[in-house]
C-alpha positions, -999 to +999 in steps of 0.1 A: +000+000+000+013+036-010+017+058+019+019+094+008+036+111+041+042+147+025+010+160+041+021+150+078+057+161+073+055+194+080+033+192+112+052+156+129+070+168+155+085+147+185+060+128+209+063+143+248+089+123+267+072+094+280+083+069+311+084+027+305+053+012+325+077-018+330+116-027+325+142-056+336+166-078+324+167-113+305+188-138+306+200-148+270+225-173+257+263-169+252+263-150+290+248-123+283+221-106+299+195-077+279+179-047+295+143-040+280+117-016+283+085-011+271+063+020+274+032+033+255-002+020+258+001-020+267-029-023+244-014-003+218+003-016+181+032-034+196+065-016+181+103-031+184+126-001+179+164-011+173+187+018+180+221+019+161+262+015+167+262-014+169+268-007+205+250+027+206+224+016+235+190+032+233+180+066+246+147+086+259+145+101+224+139+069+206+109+067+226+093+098+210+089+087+180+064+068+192+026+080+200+021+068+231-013+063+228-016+043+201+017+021+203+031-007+225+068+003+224+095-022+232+135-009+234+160-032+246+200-027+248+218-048+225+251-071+237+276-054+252+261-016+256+239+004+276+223-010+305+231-050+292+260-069+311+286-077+299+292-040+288+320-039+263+336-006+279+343-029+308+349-057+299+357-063+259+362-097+259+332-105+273+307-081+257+324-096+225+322-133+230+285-147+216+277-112+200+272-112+163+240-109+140+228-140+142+228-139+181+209-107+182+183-114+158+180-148+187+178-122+214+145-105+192+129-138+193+133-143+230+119-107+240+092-113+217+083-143+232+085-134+264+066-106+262+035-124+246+039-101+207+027-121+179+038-095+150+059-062+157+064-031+138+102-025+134+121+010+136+155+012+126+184+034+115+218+027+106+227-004+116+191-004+134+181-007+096+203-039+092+196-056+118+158-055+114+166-066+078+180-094+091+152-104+115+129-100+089+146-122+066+151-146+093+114-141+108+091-125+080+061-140+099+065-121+129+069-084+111+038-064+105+057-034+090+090-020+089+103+019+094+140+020+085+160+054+082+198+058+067+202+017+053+231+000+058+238-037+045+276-043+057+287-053+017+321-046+014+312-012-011+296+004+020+328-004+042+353+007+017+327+035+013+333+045+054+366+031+058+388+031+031+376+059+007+350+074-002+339+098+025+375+104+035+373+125+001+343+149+015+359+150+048+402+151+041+405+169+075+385+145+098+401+116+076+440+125+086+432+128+123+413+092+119+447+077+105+472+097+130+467+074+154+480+042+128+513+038+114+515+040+081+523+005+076+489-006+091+464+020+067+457-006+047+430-021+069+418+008+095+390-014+108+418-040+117+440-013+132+417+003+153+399-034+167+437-040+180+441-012+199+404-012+214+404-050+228+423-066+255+448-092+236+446-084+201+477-084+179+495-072+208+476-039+216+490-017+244+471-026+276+463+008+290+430+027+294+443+058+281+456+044+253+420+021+249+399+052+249+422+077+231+415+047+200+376+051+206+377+087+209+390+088+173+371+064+156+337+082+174+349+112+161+354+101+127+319+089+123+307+122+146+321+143+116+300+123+088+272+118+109+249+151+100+242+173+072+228+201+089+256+222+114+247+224+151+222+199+146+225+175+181+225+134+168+205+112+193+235+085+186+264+085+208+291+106+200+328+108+212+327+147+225+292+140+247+297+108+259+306+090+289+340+073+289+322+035+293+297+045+263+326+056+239+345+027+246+316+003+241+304+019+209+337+012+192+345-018+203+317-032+190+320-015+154+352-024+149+342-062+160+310-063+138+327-042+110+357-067+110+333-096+103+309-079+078+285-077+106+286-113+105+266-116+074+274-129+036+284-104+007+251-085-002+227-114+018+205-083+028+195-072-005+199-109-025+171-120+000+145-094+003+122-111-013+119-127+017+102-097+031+085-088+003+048-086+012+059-072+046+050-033+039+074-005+047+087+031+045+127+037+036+139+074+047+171+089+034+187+117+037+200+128+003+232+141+016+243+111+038+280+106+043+277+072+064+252+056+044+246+067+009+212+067-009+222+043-032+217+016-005+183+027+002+176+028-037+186-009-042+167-023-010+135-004-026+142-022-061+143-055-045+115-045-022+093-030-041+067-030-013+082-005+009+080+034+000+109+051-004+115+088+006+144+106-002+147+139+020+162+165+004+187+189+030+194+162+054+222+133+061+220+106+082+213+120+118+177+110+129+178+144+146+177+161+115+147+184+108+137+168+081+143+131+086+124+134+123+092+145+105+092+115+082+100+087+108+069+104+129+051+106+106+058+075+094+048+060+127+014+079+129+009+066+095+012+032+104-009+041+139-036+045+119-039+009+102 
């Protein structure tokens, strides 16, 4: 079904903060335990929104997309960050052991369950976006719709993209203080580089805090410096200058261990098996201007699933934050709300 959202856009503005009615923690395999909230109306459309990184944790905002009302919103904390134990700015080796794709679209299946959903709506950005592409692949029968903002698929174009070239062309400045902290000799492979000097062990890594989160600093920072189109316009994801210590080193632990492994998922398996999916119906938002994930993602996920609207926002990156992305994921909700 087409959902024309330009009439909504202009008036969707964030939902009042709202408290979870009820929170814990689950116990889930590998040794890992998951915080989850819900909040909303417990009669409401039940709603699974996946917040990005991987490792970012989920925040208040998320919940505002949301109207409370008319939506039974679930948020949990992926492996290894925010409130979930083993937290990867403590303890690395931990947070990393049993934490790939596969495990967390496992973890999905075990909230679900445990909270008594049949079908979920999913909300995702970023990697959000992949990793409800991968549940849905995985689990079409338990998706009622899907909202995904800024796509990523982990193919090795994207990381090259973000890691080798690319964006280091829009952003030369940024790029030579991401690489000062390499030799030379090691440039080739900058995910490699960094993922030794964040985690206990690794190729020999220097075993000292400072030296753990000056390496996280600057990999946050290089993404902080893509991440929004618009200037002085605040990101709800974690970022290396507002950030806590714990939450800086968590976030790039875990994207230089998922980014290392192509997110733990085959070359282009995201796209070859939308079809999957296809009858699931969905909205894709982009920002035209994106420097972490460029439209041409989004495009070829809405040619192999055709299903889904695609809206490409003109004056915006990747930032959900962003004026004009915000209004489409609301009123993408609301539109959705009312079905």
């Amino acid at each position: 079904m087409s959902r024309d959202l330009e009439w909504v856009s202009a008036l969707a503005h964030p939902y009042p903060p709202v408290m979870p009615y009820a929170s814990g923690y689950i116990a889930v395999d590998g040794g890992h335990t998951l915080y989850w909230e819900t909040c909303g109306n417990p009669q409401g459309r039940p709603a699974l929104f996946l917040h990005g990184g991987p490792g970012g944790g989920c925040s208040v905002n998320n919940r505002r997309l949301f109207d409370p009302q008319r939506y039974r919103v679930v948020l949990f904390d992926q492996r290894g960050c925010g409130r979930s134990r083993p937290h990867a700015g403590a303890e690395p080796a931990g947070a990393l052991r049993a934490n790939t794709t596969p495990y967390l679209v496992s973890d999905m299946e075990v909230l679900r369950r445990a909270l008594g959903i049949d079908r979920w709506l999913l909300v995702g950005g970023s990697w959000g976006a992949t990793l409800a592409l991968a549940y849905a692949q995985a689990h079409p029968e338990r998706v009622s719709a899907m909202i995904l903002r800024g796509v990523f698929t982990a193919r090795q174009s994207e990381l090259r993209w973000l890691y080798q070239g690319g964006a280091s062309l829009l952003h030369p400045e940024a790029w030579e203080r991401f690489n000062a902290l390499i030799p030379e000799r090691e440039r080739s492979d900058l995910v490699a580089a960094y993922h030794a000097r964040l985690t206990d062990g690794v190729c020999n890594a220097v075993e000292d805090d400072a030296a753990f989160l000056r390496a996280a600093r600057a990999w946050c920072a290089w993404e902080d410096a893509l991440m929004t189109f618009l200037p002085h316009c605040d990101s709800s994801v974690t970022t290396a200058a507002n950030a806590d210590d714990a939450s800086v080193l968590a976030l790039a632990r875990i994207e230089a261990h998922y980014m290392g492994n192509n997110a733990f998922l085959e070359e282009g398996q995201l796209i070859s098996n939308a079809h999957r999916m296809s009858y699931i119906p969905g909205v894709i938002i982009q920002g035209c201007s994106d420097r972490i994930t460029p439209a041409a993602t989004a495009i070829e996920l809405h040619r192999a699933w055709p299903h889904a609207d695609l809206h490409i926002v003109a004056d915006a990156g990747h930032a959900s934050s962003e004026p004009g992305i915000l209004q489409r994921l609301i009123a993408a909700t609301d539109a959705f709300a009312r079905e």
